[in-house]
C-alpha positions as CSV (number, residue, x, y, z in Angstrom):
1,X,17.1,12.1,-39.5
2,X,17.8,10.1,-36.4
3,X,14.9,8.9,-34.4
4,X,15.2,10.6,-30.9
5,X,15.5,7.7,-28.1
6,X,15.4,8.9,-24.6
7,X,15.0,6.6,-21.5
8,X,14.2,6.3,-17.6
9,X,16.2,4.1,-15.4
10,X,15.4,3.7,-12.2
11,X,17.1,1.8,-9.7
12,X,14.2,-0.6,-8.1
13,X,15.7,0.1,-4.5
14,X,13.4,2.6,-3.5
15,X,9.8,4.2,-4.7
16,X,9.2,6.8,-7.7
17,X,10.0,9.7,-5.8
18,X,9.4,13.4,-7.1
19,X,12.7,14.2,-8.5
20,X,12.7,10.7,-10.1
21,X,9.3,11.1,-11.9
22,X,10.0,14.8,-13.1
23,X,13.3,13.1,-14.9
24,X,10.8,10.3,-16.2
25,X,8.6,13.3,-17.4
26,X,11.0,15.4,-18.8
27,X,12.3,12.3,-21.0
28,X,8.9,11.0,-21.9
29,X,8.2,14.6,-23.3
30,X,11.2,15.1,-25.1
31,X,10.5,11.4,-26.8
32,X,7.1,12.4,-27.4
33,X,7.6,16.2,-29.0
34,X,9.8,14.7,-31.2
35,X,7.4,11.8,-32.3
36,X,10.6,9.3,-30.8
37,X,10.6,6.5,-28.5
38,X,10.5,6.5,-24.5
39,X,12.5,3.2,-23.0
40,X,12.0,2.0,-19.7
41,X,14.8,0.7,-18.2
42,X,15.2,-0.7,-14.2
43,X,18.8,-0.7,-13.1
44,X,19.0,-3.5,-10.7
45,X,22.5,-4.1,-10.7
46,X,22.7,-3.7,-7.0
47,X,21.2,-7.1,-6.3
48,X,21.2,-6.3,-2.3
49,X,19.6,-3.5,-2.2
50,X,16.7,-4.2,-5.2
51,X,13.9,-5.8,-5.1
52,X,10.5,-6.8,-7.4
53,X,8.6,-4.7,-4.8
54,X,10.1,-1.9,-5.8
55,X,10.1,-2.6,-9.5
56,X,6.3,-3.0,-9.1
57,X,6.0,0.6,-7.4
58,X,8.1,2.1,-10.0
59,X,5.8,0.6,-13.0
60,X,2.7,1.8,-10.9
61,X,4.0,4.9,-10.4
62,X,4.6,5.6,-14.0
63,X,1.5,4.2,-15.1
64,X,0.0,6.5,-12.5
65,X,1.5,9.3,-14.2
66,X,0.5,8.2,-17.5
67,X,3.9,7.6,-18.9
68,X,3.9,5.1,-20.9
69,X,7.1,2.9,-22.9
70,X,7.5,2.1,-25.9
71,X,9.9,-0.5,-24.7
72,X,10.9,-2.5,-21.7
73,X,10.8,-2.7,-18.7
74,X,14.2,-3.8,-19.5
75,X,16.0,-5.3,-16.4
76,X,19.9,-4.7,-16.0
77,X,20.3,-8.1,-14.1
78,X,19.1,-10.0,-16.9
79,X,21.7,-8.4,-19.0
80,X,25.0,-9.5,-17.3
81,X,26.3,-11.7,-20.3
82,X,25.8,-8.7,-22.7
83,X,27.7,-6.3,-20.6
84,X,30.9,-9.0,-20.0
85,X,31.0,-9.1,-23.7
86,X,32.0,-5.7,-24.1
87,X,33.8,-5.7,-20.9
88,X,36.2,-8.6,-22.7
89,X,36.5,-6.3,-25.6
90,X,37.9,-3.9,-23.7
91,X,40.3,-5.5,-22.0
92,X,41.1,-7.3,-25.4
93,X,41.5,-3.2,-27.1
94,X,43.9,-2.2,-24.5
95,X,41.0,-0.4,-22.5
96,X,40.7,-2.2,-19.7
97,X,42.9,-4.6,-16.9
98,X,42.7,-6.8,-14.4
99,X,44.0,-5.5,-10.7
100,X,43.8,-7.4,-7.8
101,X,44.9,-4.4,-5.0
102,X,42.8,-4.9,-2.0
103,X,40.1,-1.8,-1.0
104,X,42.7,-1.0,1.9
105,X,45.5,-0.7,-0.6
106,X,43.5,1.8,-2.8
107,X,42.7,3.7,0.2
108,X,46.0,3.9,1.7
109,X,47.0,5.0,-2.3
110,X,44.1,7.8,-2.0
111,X,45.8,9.0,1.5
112,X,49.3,9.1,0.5
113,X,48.2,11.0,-2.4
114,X,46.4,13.6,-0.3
115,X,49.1,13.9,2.0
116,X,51.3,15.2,-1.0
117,X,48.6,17.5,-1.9
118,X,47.6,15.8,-5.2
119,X,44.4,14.6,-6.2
120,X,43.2,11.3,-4.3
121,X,43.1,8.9,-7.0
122,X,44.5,5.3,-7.7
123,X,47.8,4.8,-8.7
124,X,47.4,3.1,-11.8
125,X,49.9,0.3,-10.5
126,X,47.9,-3.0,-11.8
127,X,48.0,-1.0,-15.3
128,X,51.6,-2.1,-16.1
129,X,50.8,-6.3,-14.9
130,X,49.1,-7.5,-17.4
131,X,47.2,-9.6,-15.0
132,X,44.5,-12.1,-16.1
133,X,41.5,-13.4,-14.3
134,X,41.7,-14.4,-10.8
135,X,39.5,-14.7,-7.9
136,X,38.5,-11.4,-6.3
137,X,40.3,-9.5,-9.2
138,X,38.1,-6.3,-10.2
139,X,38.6,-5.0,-13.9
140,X,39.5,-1.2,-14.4
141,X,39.2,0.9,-17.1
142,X,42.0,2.9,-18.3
143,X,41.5,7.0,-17.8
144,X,41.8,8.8,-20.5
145,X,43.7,11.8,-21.0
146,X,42.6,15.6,-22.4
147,X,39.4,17.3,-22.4
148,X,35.7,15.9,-21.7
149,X,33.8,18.6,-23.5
150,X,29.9,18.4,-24.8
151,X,27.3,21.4,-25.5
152,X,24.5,20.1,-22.5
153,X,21.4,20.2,-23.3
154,X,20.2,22.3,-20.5
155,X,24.3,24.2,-19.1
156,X,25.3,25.2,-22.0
157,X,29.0,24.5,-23.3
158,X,31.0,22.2,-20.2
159,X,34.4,20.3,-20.3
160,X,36.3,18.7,-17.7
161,X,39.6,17.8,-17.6
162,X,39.7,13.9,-17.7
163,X,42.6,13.1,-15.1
164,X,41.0,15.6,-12.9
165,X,37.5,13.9,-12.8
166,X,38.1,10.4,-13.5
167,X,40.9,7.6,-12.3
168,X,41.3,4.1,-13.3
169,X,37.5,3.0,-12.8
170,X,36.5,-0.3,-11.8
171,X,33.7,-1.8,-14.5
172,X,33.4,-5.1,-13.1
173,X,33.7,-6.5,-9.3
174,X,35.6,-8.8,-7.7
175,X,32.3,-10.7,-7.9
176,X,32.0,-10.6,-11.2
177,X,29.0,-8.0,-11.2
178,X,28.9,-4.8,-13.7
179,X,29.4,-1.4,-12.2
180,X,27.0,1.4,-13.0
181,X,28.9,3.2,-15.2
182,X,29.9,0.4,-17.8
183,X,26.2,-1.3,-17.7
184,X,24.4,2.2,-18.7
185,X,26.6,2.6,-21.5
186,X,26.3,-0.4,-22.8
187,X,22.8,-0.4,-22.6
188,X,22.0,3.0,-23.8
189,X,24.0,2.2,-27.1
190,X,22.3,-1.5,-27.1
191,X,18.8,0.9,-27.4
192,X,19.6,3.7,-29.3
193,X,19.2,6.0,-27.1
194,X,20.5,9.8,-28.3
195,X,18.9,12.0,-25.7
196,X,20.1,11.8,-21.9
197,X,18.3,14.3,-19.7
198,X,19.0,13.7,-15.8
199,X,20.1,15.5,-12.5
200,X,23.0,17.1,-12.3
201,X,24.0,14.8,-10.0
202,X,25.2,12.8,-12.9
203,X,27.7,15.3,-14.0
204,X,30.5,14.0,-12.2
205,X,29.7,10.5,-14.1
206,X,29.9,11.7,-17.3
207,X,33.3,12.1,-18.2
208,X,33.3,8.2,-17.4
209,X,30.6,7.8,-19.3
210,X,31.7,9.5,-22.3
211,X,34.9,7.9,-22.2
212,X,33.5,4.3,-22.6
213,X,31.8,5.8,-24.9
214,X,34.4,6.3,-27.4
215,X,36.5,3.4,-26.3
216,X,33.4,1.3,-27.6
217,X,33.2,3.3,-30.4
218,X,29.7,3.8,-29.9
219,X,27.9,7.2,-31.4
220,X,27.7,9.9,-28.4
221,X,23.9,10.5,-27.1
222,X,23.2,14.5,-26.0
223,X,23.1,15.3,-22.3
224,X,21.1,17.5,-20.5
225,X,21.7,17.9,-16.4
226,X,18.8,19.6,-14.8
227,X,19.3,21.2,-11.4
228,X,18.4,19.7,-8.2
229,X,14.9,20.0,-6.8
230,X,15.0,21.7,-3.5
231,X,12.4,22.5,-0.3
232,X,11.1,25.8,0.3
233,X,14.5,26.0,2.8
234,X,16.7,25.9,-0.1
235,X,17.6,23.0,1.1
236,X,17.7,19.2,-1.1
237,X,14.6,18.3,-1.3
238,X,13.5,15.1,1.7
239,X,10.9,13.9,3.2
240,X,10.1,16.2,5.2
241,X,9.2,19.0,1.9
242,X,7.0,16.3,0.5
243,X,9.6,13.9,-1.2
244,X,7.3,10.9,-1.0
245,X,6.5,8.1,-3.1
246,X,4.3,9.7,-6.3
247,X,2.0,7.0,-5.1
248,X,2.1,8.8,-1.5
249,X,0.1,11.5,-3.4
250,X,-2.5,9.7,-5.2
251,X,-3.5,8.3,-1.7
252,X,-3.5,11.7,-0.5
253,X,-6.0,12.6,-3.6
254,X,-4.1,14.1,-6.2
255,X,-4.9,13.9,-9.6
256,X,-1.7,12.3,-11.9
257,X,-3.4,15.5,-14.4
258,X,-2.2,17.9,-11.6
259,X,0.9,16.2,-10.7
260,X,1.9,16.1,-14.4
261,X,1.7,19.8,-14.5
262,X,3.2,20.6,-11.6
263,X,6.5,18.1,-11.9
264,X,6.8,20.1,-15.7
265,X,7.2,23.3,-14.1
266,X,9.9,22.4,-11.4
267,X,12.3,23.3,-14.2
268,X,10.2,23.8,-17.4
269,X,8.9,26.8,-18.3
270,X,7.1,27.9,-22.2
271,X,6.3,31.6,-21.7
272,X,4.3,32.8,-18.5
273,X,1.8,29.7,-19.2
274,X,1.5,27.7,-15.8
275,X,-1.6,25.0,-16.6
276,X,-0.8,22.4,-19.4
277,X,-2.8,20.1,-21.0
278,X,-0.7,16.9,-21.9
279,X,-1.7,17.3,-25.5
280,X,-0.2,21.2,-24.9
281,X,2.9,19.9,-23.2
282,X,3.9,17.3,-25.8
283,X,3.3,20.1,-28.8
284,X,5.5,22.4,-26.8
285,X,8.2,20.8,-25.0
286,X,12.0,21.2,-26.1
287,X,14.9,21.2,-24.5
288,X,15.3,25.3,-24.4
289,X,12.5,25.6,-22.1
290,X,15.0,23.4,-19.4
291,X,15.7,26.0,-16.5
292,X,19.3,26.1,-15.4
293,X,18.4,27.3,-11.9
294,X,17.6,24.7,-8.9
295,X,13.6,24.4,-8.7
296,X,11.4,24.7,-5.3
297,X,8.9,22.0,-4.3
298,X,5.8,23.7,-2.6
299,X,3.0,21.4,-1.4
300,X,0.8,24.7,-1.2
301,X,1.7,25.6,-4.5
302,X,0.8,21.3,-5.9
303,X,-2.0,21.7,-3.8
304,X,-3.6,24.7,-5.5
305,X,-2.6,23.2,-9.0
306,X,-5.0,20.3,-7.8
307,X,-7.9,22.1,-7.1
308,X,-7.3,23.9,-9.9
309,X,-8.2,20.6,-12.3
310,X,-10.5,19.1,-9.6
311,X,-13.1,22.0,-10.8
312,X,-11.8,21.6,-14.5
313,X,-12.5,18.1,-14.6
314,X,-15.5,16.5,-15.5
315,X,-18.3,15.1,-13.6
316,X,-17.9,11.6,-15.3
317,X,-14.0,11.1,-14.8
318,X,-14.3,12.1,-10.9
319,X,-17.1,10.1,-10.3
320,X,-15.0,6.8,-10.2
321,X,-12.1,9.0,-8.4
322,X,-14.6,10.1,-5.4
323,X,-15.8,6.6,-5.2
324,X,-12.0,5.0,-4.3
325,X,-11.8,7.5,-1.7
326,X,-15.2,7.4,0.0
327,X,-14.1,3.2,-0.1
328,X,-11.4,4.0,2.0
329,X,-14.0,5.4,4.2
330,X,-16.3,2.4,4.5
331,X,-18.7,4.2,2.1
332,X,-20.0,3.5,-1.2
333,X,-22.6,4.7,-3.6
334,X,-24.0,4.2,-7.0
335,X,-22.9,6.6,-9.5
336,X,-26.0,8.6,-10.4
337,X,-25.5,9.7,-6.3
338,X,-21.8,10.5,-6.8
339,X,-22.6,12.2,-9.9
340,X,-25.0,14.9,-7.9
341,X,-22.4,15.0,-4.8
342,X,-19.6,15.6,-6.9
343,X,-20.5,18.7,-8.5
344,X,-21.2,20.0,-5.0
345,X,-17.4,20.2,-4.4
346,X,-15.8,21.1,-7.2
347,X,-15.5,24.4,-6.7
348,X,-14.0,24.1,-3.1
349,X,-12.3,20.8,-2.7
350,X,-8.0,20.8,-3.1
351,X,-8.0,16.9,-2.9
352,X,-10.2,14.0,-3.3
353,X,-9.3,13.3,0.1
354,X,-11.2,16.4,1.1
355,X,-13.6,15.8,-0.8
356,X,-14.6,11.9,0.4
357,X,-14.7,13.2,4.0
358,X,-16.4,16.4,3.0
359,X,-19.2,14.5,1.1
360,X,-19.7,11.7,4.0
361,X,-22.0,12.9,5.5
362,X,-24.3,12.4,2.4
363,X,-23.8,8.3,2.6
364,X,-23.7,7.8,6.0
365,X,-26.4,5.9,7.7
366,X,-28.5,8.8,10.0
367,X,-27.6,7.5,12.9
368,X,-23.4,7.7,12.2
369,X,-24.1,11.2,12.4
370,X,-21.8,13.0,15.0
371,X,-23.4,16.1,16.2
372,X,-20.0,19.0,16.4
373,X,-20.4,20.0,19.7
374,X,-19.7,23.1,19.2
375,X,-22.0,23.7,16.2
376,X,-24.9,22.4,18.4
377,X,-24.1,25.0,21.3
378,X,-23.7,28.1,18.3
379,X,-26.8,26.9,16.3
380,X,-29.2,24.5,18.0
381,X,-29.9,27.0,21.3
382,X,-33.8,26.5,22.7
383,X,-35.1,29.1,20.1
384,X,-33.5,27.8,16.8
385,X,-35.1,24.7,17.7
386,X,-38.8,25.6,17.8
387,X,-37.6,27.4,14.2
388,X,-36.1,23.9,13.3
389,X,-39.5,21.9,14.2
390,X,-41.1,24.3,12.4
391,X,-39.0,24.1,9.2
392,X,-38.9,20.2,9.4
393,X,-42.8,20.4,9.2
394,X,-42.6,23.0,6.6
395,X,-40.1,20.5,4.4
396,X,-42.6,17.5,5.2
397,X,-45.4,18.6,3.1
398,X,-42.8,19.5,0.2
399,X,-43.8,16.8,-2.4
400,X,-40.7,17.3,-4.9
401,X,-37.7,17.7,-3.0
402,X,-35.8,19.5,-5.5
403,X,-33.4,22.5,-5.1
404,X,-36.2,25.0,-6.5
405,X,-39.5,23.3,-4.8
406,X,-36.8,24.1,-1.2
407,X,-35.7,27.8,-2.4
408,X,-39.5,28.5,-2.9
409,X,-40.2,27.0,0.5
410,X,-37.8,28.2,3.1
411,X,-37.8,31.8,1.4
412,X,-41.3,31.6,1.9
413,X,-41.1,30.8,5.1
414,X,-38.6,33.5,6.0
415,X,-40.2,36.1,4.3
416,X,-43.2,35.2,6.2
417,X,-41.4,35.0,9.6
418,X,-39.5,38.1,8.9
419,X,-35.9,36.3,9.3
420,X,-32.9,36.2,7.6
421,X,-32.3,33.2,5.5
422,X,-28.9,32.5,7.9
423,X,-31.2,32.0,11.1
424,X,-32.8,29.5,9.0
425,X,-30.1,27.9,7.2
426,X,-27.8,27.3,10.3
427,X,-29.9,25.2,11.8
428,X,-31.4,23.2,9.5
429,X,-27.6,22.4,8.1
430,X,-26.5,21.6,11.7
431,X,-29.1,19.2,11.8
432,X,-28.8,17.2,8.3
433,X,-25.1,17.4,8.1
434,X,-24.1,18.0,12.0
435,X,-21.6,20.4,11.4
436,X,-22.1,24.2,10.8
437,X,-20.3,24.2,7.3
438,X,-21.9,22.6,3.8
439,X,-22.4,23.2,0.2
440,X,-25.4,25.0,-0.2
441,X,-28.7,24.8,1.5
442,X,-30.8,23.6,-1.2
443,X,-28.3,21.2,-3.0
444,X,-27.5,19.8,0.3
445,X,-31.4,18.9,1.0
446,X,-31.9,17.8,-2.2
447,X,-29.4,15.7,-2.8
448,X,-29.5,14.1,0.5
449,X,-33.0,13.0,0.1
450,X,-36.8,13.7,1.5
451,X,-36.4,10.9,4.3
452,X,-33.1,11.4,5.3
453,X,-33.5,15.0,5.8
454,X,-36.5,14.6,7.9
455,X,-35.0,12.0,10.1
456,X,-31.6,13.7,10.4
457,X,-33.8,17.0,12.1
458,X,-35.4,14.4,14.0
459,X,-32.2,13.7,15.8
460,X,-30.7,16.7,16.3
461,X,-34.3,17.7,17.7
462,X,-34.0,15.0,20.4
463,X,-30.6,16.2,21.1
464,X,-30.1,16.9,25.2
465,X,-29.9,20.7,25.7
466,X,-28.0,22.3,28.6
């Protein structure tokens, strides 16, 4: 049996951006499920437009995502000499000519043809010269007639007619440079690859494709053309749904876990299962799970997923997470600190984001402490304050300052005072944290500390009052 090859090639003038990495995942599964072979391949043919910055954030991107090669990163522009090779052999077969019409002589060729109501197309005039090389000459590649028919992997049966979709396409410039469609052929045949899963944006290049194909006499890969990814509009997907950079996100605090799951299920689908572990997804991925039907991006929807493995995850593997966030912040902490914080926030936080400003407060130096003003006016009026001096005494002659020596404590002291815990709580967390929102009470104290508790209700003690 064949070993199943599949590939990802980017074009390095741009980031990774979401439709881009759920193609990368979708073949890295595939190559994976089927114990094959995942080739990375940057198509930089477009000299102007790419550049090694972009080749970089691709590579990070991927490695973000955890999708690793087994070969490359391949670079098309170190490849010319392989593709003029084949692009001799086919002018040598009879598959290929030189042409020197100008751009505005196509064109006008394209409008005289649509003003007879035919298809706007080249005329095929150069076909018939048997022209050689010459400066500025492009070389085109004779159109086949008949059917283009394959069985997609993810449509079904589809075949085109051949003189309807294609023309006599140009495979090399006038500048000498490979065109797209000649240098991916060439180089998935050069790798092996047998498995093509992409947009269907590629349709239309297919019947070029398939063509060189068999002019080459190369084997045909399978194709698979997965719909479009659109916003919650309906409409293709942009910046403005959240079609960033993948890297966009891990600043934002996602976890490549999440974003993994997610990107699998804008156009996967095995049964009513929605959360995947990568071991889960590579056992169950095939091609039939490919939906035909255009997929939604929802941030809301990523963002739940998130939160969803931020309280799966474990204690040890966020701890270095939370700590490249609260950097961004100016903050830093050992890990044993981190590793009491983070549990904290497990439960509630979406991002990591969230949770590095969330947690802050824990880190800060007292006196960065910003007092909500309205949390002071709601919590800190002339009466919760003799409760608070009274309560900052109270937690002054606790020796161990652990969640059950404070329980034990402030219940104490509420039972005694006959108050509900709230008038006590509110505050006391105003004061240590100065907001009016926290993880709980006793985690919160004991976590921060004895010291900085104490000098925290110091300060919001001293605060001015209307």
């Amino acid at each position: 049996m064949t070993k199943v090859v599949t590939r990802f090639p980017p074009s390095p003038t741009g980031y990774l951006h979401i439709g881009g990495a759920r193609t990368a995942l979708f073949n890295w599964l595939f190559a994976r499920a089927h114990d094959g072979e995942f080739v990375l391949r940057i198509e930089d043919t477009d000299q102007a437009r790419s550049t090694p910055e972009m080749t970089q954030a691709i590579v990070d991107g991927m490695n973000w995502l955890g999708l690793d090669w087994d070969h490359g990163p391949y670079l098309q522009s170190d490849r010319t000499e392989l593709y003029n090779q084949h692009i001799e052999k086919l002018i040598e077969t009879g598959h290929a000519y030189y042409c020197d019409c100008t751009s505005e002589q196509v064109d006008a060729m394209r409008e005289k043809a649509r003003a007879e109501g035919k298809k706007p197309k080249y005329d095929e005039s150069c076909r018939s010269k048997n022209l050689g090389p010459g400066e500025g000459r492009v070389v085109r590649f004779k159109a086949p007639e008949g059917l283009c028919a394959w069985k997609d992997l993810v449509k079904g049966p589809i075949s085109m007619d051949y003189q309807e979709m294609v023309d006599d396409f140009i495979i090399r410039r006038g500048n000498g440079s490979p065109m797209y469609n000649l240098a991916v052929v060439v180089d998935d045949a050069d790798m092996g690859v047998t498995h093509i899963i992409r947009g269907e944006d590629h349709l239309s290049n297919n019947p070029k494709q398939m063509a060189l194909y068999n002019a080459l006499g190369y084997p045909m890969p399978e194709f698979g053309h997965v719909p479009m990814i659109f916003g919650s509009d309906k409409k293709k997907l942009s910046k403005r749904h959240g079609a960033m950079s993948v890297m966009e996100y891990e600043k934002m605090g996602f976890l490549p876990e999440a974003m993994v799951n997610y990107l699998v299920r804008l156009g996967w689908g095995h049964g009513d299962q929605e959360v995947f572990s990568r071991e889960e997804l590579v056992e169950l991925f095939n091609a039939k799970g490919l939906n035909s039907s255009p997929s939604m991006f929802d941030l809301t929807k990523l963002t739940s997923v998130n939160a969803h493995y931020i309280k799966e995850a474990s204690v040890e593997s966020l701890v270095p997470l939370l700590a490249r966030y609260l950097k961004d912040l100016d903050l830093e902490a050992d890990d044993a600190k981190l590793a009491e914080i983070v549990p904290l926030y497990q439960p509630r936080a979406t991002t990591m984001v969230e949770m590095a400003e969330q947690c802050a407060f824990f880190l800060m130096d007292d006196e960065q402490i910003e007092f909500e003003e309205k949390a002071v006016k709601k919590n800190l009026k002339p009466a919760a304050r003799e409760l608070l001096a009274e309560v900052r005494a109270l937690l002054a002659t606790v020796d161990e300052f652990t969640e059950a020596a404070l329980e034990e404590a402030l219940h104490a002291f509420a039972e005694e005072r006959e108050l509900k815990f709230g008038k006590i709580a509110q505050p006391v967390r105003v004061a240590i944290t100065g907001r009016s929102f926290s993880p709980g009470l006793y985690e919160t104290l004991a976590v921060l500390g004895k010291d900085k508790s104490l000098n925290r209700m110091d300060r919001a003690l001293a605060l001015p009052q209307d």
